[in-house]
C-alpha positions, 0 to 999 in steps of 0.5 A, a space after each residue: 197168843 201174839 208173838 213177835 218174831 221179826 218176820 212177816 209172811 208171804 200172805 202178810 206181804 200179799 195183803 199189806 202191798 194190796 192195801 198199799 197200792 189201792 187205798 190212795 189209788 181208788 180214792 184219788 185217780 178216778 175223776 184226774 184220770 175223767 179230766 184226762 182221759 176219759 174212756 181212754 183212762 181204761 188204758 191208761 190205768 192197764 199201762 200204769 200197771 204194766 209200767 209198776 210191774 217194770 218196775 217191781 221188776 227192775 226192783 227183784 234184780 236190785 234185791 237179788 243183785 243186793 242179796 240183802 234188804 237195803 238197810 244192810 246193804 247200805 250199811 255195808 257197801 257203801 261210804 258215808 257220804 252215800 250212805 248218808 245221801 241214801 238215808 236222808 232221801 228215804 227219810 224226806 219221801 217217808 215223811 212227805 208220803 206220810 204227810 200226804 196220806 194223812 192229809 187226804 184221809 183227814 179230809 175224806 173223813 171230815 169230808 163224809 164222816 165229821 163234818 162239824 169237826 175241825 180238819 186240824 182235828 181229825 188230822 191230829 188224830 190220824 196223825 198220833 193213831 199212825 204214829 202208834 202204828 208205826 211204834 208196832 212195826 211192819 211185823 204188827 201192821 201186817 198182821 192187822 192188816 191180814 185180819 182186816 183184808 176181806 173185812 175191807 174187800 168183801 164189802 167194797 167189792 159187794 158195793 161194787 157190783 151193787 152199783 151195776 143196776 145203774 150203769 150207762 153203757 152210753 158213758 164208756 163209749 168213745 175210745 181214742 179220743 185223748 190226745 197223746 200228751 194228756 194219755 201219756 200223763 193219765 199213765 204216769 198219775 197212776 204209775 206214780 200211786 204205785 211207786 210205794 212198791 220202792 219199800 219191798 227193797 227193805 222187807 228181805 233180811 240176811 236170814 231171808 234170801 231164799 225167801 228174796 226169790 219170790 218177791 217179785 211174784 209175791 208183790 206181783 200178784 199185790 200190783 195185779 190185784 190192786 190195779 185190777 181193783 182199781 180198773 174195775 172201780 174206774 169202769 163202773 164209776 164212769 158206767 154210773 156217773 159219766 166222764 163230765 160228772 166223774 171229772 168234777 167230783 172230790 171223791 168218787 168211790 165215797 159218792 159211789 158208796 153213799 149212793 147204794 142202799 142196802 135193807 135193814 138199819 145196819 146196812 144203810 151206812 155201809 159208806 161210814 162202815 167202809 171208811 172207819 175200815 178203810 182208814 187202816 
């Protein structure tokens, strides 16, 4: 039986940042990183994460200095200017990161799924099933997000390796060959698709400060399993397409995924499949 009860666990919260950190990542980083950096974008997503994992740590010294979640917290220790301040910047950068999302989800569905229905449309509809989504709570969205966490995984992963039969050595040859300013800004792009990490300020409650402690390694091993998600996905798409061809196109991982072709009916839409999944 469901049942509500306020919390979310250390495995909700392990999945839930994984799919955070990784789902805009994978979709959009890969050919700016290709325009910026090329081979040398290696790097630059090993720093980004570096830098994210800064400042996960620089977050777990808030959350234990606040000894709290950051509502409470703001609620109780600060005036109302401040107070106020606060609210309205959370707010402003929710919507904005909402909006955002939704836009290029809209647009990769239409782009791959629904071509003939109108951007407007698709949008909408994203727009009310979020909105449905978030009347449920972090306490539901986690718990679907647990039980789709190896339906979206084990897939993705399987295309993965599967496009390895077409991988160019020839294509990730040429290290440091980027100009310092162009690494320094493919390192910053995918620090910047990391920064949701903000929100775990707002997951500890005044009844879970012993579980406050582990945070940091519980989001931890989130960051490191989407940045290393999200350098194996650029490896191979440049081993497939090259620096040139990766820097021209829209959507990478959707190209990448419509590309590999697997026996039987069910299978020969795995892209589709992975998108209706993804979406969430």
């Amino acid at each position: 039986m469901y049942v509500e009860n306020g919390k979310i666990s250390s495995r909700q919260t392990f999945r839930l940042y994984v799919f955070d950190l990784m789902g805009i990542a994978t979709l959009l980083i890969p050919p700016y990183l290709a325009t910026l950096c090329g081979v040398d974008g290696i790097f630059a997503v090993l720093t980004g994460t570096f830098l994210g994992f800064l400042y996960l740590l620089y977050l777990g010294w808030a959350i234990k200095h606040m000894g709290t979640d950051m509502e409470n917290y703001v609620e109780s220790k600060t005036i109302l200017g401040v107070r106020s301040f606060v609210w309205i910047f959370v707010l402003v950068h929710s919507i904005l990161t909402a909006a955002f999302c939704g836009y290029i989800f809209a647009k990769v569905m239409q782009y791959s799924l629904v071509p003939e229905i109108g951007w407007p449309i698709v949008f909408l509809v994203i727009m009310i099933m979020a909105g449905y989504a978030v009347s449920g709570g972090i306490e539901s969205r986690a718990r679907v997000y647990e039980v789709l966490f190896w339906l979206v995984l084990v897939p993705y992963v399987v295309m993965m390796l599967a496009s390895v039969k077409n991988f160019e050595m020839a294509y990730v040859e040429g290290f440091m060959q980027t100009s310092r300013a162009d690494f320094l800004k493919g390192t910053y792009l995918v620090f910047l698709f990391f920064t949701p990490l903000f929100f775990s300020l707002f997951l500890i409650g005044e009844k879970e400060k012993k579980h406050g402690k582990n945070v940091v390694k519980i989001i931890g091993g989130s960051l490191l399993t989407a940045g290393g998600i999200l350098l194996g996905s650029y490896i191979l798409l440049l081993g497939n397409f090259g620096r040139n061809s990766l820097a021209q196109m829209q959507y990478p991982v959707v190209t990448l995924m419509s590309t590999i072709q697997f026996k039987g009916n069910f299978l020969k839409r795995m892209d589709a499949f992975m998108l209706a999944v993804w979406f969430f």
